[in-house]
mmCIF file of the N, C-alpha and C atoms, coordinates in Angstrom:
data_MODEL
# 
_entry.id   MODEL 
# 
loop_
_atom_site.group_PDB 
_atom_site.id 
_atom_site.type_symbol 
_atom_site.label_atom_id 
_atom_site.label_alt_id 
_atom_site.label_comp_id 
_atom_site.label_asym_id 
_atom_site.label_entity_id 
_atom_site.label_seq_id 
_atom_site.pdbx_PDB_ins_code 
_atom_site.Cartn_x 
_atom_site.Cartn_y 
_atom_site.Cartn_z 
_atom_site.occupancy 
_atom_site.B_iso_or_equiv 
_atom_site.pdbx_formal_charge 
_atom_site.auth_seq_id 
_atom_site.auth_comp_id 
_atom_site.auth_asym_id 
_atom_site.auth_atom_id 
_atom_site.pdbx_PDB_model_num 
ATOM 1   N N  . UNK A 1 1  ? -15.103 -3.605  -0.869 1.00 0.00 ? 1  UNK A N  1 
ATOM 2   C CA . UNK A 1 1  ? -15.329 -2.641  0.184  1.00 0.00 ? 1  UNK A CA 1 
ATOM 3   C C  . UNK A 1 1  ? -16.117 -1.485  -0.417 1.00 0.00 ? 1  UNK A C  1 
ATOM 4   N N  . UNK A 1 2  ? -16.858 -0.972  0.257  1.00 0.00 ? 2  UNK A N  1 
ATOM 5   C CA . UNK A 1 2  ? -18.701 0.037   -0.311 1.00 0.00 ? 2  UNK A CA 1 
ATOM 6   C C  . UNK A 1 2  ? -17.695 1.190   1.095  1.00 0.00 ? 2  UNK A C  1 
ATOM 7   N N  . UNK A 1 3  ? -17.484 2.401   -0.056 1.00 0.00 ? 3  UNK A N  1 
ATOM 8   C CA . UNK A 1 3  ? -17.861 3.691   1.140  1.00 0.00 ? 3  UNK A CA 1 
ATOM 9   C C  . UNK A 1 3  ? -19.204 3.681   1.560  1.00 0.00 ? 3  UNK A C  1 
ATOM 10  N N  . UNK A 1 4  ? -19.507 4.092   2.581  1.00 0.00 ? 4  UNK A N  1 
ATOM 11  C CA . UNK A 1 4  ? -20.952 4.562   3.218  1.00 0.00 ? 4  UNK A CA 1 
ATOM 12  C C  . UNK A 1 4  ? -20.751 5.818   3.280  1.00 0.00 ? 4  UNK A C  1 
ATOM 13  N N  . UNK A 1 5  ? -19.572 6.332   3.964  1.00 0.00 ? 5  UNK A N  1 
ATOM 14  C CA . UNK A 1 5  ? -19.802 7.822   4.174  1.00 0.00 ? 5  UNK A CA 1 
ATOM 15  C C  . UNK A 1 5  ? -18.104 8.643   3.962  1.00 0.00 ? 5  UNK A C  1 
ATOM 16  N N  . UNK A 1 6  ? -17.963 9.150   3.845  1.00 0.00 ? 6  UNK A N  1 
ATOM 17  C CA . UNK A 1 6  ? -16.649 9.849   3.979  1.00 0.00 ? 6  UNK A CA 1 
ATOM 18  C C  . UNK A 1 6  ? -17.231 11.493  3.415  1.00 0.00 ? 6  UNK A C  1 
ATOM 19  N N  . UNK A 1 7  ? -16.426 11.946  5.040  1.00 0.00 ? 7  UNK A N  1 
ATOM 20  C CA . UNK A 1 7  ? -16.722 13.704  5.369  1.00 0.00 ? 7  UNK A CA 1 
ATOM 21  C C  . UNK A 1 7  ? -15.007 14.349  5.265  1.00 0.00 ? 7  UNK A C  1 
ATOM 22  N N  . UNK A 1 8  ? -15.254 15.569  4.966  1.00 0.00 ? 8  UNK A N  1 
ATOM 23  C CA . UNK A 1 8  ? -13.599 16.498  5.261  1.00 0.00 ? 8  UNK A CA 1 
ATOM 24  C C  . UNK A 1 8  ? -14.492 17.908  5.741  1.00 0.00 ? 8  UNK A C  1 
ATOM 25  N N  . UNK A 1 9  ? -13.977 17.973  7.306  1.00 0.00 ? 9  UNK A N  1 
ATOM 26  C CA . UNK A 1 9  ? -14.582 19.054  7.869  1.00 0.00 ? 9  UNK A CA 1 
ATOM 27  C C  . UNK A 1 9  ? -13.232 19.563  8.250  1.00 0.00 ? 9  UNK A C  1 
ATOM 28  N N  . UNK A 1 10 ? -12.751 20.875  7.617  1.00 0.00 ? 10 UNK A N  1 
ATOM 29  C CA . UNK A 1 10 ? -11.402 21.508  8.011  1.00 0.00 ? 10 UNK A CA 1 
ATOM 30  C C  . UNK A 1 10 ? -10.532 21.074  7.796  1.00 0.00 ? 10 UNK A C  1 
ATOM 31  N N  . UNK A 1 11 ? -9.786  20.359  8.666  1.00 0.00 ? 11 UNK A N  1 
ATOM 32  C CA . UNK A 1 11 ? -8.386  19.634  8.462  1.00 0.00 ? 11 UNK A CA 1 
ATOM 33  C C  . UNK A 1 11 ? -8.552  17.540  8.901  1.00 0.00 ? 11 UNK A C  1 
ATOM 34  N N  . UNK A 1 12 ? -9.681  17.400  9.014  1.00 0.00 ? 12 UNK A N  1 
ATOM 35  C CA . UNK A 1 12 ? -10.336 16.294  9.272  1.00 0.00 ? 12 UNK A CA 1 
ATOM 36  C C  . UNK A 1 12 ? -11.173 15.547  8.678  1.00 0.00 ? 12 UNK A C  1 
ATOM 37  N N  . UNK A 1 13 ? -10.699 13.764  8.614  1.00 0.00 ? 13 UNK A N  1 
ATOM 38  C CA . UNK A 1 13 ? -11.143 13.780  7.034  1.00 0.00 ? 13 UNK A CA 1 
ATOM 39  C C  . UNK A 1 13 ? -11.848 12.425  8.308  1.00 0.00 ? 13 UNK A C  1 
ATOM 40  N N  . UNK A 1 14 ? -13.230 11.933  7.572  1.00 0.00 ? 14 UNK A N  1 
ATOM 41  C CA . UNK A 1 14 ? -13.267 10.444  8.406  1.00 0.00 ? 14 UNK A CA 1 
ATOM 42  C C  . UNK A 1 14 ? -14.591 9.845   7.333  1.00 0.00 ? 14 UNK A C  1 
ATOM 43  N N  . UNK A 1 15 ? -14.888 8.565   7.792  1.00 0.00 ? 15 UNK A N  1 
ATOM 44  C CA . UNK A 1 15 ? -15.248 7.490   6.707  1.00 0.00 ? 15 UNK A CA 1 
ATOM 45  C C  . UNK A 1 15 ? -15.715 6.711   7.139  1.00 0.00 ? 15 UNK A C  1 
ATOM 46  N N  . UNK A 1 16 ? -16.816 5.490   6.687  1.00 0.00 ? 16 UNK A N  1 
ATOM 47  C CA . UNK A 1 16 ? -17.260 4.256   6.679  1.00 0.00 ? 16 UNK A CA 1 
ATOM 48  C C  . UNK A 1 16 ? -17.473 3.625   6.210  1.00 0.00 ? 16 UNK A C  1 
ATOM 49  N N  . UNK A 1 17 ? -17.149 2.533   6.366  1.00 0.00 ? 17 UNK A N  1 
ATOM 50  C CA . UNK A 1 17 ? -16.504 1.642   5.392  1.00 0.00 ? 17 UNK A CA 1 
ATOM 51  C C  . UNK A 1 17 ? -17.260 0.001   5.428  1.00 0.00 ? 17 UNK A C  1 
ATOM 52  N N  . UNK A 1 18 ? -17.942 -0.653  4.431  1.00 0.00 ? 18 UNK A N  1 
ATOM 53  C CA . UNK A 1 18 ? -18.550 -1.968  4.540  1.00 0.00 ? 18 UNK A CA 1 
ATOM 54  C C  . UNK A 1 18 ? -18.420 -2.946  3.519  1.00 0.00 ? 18 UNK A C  1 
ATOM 55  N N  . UNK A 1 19 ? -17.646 -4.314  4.077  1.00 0.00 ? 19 UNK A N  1 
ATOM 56  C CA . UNK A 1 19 ? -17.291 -5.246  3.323  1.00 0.00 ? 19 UNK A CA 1 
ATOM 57  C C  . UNK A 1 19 ? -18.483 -6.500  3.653  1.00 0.00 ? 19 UNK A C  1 
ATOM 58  N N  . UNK A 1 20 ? -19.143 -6.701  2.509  1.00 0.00 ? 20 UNK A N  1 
ATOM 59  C CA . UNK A 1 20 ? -20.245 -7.670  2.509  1.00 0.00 ? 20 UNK A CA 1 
ATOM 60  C C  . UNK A 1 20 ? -19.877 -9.181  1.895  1.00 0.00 ? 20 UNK A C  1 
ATOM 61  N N  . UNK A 1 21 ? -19.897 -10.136 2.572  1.00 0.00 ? 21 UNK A N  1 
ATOM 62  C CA . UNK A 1 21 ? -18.814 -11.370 1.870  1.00 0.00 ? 21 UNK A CA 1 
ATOM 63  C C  . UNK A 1 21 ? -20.441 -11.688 2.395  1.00 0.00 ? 21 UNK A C  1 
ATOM 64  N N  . UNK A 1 22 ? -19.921 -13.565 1.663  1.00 0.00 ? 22 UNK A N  1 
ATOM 65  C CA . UNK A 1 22 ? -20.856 -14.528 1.840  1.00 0.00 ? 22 UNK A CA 1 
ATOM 66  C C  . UNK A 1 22 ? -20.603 -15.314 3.302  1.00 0.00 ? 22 UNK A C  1 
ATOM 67  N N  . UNK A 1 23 ? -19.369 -15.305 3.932  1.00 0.00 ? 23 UNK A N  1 
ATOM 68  C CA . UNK A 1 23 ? -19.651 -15.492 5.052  1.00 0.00 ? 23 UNK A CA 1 
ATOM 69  C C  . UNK A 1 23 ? -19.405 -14.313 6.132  1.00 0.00 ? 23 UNK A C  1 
ATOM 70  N N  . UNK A 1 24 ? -19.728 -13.405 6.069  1.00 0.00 ? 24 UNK A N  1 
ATOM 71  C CA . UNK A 1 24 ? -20.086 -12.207 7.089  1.00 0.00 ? 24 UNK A CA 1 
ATOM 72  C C  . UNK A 1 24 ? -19.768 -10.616 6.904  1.00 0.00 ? 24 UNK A C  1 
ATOM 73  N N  . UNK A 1 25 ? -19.786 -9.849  7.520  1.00 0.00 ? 25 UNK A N  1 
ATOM 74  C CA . UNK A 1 25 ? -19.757 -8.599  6.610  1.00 0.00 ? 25 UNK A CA 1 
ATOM 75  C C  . UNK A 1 25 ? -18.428 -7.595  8.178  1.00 0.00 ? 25 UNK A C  1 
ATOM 76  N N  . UNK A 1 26 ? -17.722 -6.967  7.321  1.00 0.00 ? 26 UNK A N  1 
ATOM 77  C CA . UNK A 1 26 ? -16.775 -5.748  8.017  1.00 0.00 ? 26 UNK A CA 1 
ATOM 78  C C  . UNK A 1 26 ? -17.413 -4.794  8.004  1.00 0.00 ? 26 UNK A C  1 
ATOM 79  N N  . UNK A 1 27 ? -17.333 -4.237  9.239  1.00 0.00 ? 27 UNK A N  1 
ATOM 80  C CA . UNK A 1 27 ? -17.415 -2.741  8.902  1.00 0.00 ? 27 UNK A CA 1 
ATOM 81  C C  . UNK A 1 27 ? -16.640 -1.553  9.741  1.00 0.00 ? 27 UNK A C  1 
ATOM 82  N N  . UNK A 1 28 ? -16.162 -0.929  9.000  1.00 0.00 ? 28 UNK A N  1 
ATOM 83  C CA . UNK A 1 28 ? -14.943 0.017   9.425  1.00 0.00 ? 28 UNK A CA 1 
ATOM 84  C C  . UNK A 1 28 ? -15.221 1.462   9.386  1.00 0.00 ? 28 UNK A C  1 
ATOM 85  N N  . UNK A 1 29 ? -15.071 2.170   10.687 1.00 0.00 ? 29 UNK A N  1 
ATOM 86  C CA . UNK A 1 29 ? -14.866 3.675   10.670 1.00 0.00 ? 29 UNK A CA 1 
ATOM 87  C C  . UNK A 1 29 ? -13.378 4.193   10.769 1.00 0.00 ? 29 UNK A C  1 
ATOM 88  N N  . UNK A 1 30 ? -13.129 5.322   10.531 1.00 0.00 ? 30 UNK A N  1 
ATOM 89  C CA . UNK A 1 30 ? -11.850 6.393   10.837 1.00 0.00 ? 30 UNK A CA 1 
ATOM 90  C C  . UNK A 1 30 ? -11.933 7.497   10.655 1.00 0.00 ? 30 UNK A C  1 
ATOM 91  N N  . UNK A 1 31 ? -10.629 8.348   11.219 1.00 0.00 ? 31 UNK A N  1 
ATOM 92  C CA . UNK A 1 31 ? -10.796 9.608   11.090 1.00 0.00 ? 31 UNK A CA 1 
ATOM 93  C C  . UNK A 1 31 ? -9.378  10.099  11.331 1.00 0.00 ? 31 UNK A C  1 
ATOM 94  N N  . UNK A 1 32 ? -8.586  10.872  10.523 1.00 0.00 ? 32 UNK A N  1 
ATOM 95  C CA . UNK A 1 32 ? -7.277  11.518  10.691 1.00 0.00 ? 32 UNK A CA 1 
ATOM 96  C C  . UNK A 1 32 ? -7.823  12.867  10.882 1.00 0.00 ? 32 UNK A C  1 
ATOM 97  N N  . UNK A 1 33 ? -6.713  13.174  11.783 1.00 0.00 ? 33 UNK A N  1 
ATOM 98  C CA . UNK A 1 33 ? -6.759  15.078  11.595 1.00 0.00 ? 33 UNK A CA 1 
ATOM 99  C C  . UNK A 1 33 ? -5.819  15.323  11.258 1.00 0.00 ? 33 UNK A C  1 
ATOM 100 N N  . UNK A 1 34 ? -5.355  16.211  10.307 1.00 0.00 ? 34 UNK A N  1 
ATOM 101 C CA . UNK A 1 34 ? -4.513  16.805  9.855  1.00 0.00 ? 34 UNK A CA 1 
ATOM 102 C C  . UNK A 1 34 ? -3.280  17.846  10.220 1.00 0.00 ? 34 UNK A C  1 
ATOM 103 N N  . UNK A 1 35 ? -2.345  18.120  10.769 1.00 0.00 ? 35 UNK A N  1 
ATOM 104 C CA . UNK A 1 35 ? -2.348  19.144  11.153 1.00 0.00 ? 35 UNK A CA 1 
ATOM 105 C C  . UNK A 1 35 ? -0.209  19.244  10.811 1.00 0.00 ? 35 UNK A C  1 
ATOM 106 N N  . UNK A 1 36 ? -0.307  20.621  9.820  1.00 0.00 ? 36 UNK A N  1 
ATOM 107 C CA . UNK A 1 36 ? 0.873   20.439  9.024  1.00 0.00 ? 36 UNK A CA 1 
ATOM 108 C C  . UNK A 1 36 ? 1.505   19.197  8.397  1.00 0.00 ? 36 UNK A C  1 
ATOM 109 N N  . UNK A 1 37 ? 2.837   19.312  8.630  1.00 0.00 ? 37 UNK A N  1 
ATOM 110 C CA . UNK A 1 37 ? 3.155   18.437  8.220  1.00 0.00 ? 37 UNK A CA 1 
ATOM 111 C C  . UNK A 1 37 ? 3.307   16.923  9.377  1.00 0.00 ? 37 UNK A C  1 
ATOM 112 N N  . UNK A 1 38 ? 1.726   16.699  9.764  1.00 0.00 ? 38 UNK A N  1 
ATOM 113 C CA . UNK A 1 38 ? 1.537   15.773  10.835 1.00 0.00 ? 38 UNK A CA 1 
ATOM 114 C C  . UNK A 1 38 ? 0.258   15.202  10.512 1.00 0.00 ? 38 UNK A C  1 
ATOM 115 N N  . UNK A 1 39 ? 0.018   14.169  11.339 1.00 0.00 ? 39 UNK A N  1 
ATOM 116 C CA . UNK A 1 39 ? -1.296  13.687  11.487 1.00 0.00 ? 39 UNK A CA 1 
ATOM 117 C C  . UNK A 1 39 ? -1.585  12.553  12.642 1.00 0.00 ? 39 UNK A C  1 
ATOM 118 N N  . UNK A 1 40 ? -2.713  12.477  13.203 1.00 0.00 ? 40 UNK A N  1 
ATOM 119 C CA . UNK A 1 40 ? -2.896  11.707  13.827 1.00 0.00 ? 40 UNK A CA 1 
ATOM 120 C C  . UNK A 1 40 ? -4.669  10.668  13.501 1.00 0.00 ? 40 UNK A C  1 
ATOM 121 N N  . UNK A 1 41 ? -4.854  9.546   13.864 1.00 0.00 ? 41 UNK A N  1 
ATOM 122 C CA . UNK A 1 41 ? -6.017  9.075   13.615 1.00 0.00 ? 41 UNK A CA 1 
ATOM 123 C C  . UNK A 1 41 ? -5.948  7.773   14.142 1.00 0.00 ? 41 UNK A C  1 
ATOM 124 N N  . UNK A 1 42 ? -7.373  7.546   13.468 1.00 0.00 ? 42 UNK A N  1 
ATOM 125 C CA . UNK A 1 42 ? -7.680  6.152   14.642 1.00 0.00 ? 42 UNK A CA 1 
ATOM 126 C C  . UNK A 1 42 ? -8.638  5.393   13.931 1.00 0.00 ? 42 UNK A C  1 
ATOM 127 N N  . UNK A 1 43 ? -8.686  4.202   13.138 1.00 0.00 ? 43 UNK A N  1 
ATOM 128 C CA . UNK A 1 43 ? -9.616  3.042   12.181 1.00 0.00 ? 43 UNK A CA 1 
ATOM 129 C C  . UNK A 1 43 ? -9.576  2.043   13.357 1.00 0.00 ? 43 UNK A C  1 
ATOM 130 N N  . UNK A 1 44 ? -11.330 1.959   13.336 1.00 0.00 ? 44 UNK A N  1 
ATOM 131 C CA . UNK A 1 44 ? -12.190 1.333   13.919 1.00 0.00 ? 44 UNK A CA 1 
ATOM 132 C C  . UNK A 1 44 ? -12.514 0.102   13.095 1.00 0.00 ? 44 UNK A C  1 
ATOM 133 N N  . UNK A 1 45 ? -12.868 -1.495  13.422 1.00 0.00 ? 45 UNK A N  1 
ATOM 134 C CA . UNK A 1 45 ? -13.144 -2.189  12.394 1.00 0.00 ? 45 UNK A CA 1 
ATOM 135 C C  . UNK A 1 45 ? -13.807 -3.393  13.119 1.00 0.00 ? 45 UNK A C  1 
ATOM 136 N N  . UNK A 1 46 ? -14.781 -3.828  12.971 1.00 0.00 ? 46 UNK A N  1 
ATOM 137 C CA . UNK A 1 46 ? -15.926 -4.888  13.214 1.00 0.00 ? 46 UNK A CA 1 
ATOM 138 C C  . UNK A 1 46 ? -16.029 -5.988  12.305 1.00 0.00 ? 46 UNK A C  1 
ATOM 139 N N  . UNK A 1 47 ? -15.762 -6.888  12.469 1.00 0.00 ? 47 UNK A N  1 
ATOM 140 C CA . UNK A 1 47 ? -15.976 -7.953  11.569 1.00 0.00 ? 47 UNK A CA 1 
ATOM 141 C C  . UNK A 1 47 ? -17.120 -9.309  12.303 1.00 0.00 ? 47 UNK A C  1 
ATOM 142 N N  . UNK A 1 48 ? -18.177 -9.445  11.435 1.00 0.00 ? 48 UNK A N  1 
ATOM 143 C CA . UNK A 1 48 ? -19.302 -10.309 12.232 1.00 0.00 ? 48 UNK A CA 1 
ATOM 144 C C  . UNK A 1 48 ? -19.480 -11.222 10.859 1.00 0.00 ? 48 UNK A C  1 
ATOM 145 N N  . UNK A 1 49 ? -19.056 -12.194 11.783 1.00 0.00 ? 49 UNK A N  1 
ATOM 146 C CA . UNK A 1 49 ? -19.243 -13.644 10.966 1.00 0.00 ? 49 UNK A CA 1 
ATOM 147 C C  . UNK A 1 49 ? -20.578 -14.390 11.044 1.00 0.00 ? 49 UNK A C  1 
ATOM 148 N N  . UNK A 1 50 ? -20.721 -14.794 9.706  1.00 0.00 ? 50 UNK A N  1 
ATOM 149 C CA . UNK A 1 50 ? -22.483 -15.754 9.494  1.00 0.00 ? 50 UNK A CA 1 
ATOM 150 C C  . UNK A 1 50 ? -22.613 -16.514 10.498 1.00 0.00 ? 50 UNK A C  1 
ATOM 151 N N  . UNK A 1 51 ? -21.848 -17.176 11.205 1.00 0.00 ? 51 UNK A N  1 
ATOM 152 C CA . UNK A 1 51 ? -22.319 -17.895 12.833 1.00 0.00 ? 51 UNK A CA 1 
ATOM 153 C C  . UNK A 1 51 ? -21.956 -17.776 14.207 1.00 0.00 ? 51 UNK A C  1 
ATOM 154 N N  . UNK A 1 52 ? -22.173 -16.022 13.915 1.00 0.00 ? 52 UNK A N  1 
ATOM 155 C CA . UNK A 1 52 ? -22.505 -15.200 15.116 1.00 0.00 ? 52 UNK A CA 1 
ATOM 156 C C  . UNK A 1 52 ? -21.084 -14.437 15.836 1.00 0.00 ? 52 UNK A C  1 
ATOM 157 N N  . UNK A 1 53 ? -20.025 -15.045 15.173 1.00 0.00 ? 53 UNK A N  1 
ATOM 158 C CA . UNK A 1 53 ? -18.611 -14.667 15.718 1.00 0.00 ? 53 UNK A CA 1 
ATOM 159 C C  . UNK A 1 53 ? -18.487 -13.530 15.377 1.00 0.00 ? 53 UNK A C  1 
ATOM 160 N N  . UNK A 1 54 ? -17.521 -12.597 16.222 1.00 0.00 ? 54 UNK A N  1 
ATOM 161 C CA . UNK A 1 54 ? -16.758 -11.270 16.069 1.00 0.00 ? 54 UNK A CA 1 
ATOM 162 C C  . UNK A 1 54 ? -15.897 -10.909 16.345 1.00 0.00 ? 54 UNK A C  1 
ATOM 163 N N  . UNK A 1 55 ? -14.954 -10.102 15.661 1.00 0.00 ? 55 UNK A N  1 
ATOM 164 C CA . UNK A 1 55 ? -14.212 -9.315  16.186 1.00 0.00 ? 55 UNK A CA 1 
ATOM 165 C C  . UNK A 1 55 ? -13.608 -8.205  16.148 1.00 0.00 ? 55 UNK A C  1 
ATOM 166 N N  . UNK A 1 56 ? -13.499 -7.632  16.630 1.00 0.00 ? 56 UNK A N  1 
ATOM 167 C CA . UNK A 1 56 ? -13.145 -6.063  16.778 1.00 0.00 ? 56 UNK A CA 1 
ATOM 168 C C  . UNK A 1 56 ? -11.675 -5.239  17.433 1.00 0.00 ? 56 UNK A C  1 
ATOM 169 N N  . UNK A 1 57 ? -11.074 -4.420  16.200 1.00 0.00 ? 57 UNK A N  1 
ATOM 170 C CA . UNK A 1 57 ? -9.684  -4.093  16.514 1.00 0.00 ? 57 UNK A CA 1 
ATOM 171 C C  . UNK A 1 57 ? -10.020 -2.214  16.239 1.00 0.00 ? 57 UNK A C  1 
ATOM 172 N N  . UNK A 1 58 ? -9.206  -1.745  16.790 1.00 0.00 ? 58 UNK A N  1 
ATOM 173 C CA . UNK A 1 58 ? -9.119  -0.271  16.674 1.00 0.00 ? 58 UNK A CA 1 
ATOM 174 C C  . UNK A 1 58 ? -7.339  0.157   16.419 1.00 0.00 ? 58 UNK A C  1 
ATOM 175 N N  . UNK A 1 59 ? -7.156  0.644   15.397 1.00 0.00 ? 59 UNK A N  1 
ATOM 176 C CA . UNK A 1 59 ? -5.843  0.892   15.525 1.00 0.00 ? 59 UNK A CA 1 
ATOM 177 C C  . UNK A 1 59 ? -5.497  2.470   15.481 1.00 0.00 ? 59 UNK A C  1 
ATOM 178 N N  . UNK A 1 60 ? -4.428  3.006   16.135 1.00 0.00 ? 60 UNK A N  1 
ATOM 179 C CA . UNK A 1 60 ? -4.067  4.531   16.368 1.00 0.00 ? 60 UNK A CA 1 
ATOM 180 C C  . UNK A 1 60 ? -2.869  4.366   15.729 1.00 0.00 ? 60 UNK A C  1 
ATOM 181 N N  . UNK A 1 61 ? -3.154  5.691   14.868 1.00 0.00 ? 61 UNK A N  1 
ATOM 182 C CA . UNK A 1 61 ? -2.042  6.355   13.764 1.00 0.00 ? 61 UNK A CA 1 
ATOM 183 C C  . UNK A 1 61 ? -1.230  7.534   14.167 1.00 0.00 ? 61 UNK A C  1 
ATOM 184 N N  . UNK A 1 62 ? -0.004  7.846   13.603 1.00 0.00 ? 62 UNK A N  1 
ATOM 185 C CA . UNK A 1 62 ? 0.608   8.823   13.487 1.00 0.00 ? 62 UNK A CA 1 
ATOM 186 C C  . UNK A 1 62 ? 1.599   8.674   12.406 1.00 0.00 ? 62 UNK A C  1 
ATOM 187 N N  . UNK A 1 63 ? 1.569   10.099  12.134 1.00 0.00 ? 63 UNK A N  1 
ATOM 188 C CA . UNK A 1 63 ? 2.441   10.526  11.105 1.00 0.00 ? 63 UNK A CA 1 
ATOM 189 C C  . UNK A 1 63 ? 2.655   11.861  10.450 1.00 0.00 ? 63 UNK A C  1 
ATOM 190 N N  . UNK A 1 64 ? 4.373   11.990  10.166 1.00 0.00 ? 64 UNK A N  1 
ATOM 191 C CA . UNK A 1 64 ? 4.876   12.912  10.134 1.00 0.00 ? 64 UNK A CA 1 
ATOM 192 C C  . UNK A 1 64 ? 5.794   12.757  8.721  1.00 0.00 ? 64 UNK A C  1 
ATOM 193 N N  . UNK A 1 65 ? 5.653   13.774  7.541  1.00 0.00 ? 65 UNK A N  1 
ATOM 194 C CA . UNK A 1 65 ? 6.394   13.954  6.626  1.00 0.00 ? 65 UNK A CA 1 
ATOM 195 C C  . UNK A 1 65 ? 8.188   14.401  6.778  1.00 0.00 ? 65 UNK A C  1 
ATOM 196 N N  . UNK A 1 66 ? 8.557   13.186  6.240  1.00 0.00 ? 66 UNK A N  1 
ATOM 197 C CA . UNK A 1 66 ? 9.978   13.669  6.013  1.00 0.00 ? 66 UNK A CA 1 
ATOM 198 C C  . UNK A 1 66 ? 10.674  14.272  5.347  1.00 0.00 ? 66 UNK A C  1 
ATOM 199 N N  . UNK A 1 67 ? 10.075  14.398  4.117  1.00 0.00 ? 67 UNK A N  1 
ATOM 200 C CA . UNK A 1 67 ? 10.909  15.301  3.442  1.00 0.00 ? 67 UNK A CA 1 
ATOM 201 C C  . UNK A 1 67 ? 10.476  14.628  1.660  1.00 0.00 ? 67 UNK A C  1 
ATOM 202 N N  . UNK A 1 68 ? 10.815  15.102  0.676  1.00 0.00 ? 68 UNK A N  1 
ATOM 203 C CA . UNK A 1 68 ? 10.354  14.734  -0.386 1.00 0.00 ? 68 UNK A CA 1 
ATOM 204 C C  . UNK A 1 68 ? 10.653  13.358  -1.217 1.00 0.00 ? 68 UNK A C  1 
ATOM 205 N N  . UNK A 1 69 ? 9.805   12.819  -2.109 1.00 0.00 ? 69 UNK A N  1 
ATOM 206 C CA . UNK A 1 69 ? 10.717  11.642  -2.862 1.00 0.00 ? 69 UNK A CA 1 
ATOM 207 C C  . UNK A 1 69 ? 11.361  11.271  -3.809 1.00 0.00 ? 69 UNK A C  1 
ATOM 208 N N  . UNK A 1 70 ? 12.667  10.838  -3.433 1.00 0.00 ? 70 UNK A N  1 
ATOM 209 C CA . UNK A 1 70 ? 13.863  10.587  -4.082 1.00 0.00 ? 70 UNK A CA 1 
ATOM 210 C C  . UNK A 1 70 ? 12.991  9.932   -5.474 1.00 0.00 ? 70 UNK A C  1 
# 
């Protein structure tokens, strides 16, 4: 997996992301925002196969710190 891009503007971090295989290539965006002890975000991901197939999932995040580790 090749970063392409990854930005942190404020409390917001996001990225792109490209996996080049011999039979077809991924490619993935995201982006969390930050906010205390929280966050929310959302990874985008494309996968196109050498004989023309695709598919495409988006998944939504959350998360919240509990407390420190044992």
């Amino acid at each position: 997996m090749k970063t392409i891009k990854n930005e942190t503007v404020g409390n917001t971090v996001s990225w792109v992301m490209q996996c080049r295989e011999k039979n077809g290539v991924t490619d993935s965006t995201g982006k969390i925002t930050y906010k205390g002890d929280s966050f929310d975000g959302t990874v985008h991901t494309v996968t196109k196969d050498t004989k023309g197939g695709k598919s495409e999932s988006t998944m939504q995040m959350s998360g919240k710190r509990t407390g420190d580790c044992k």
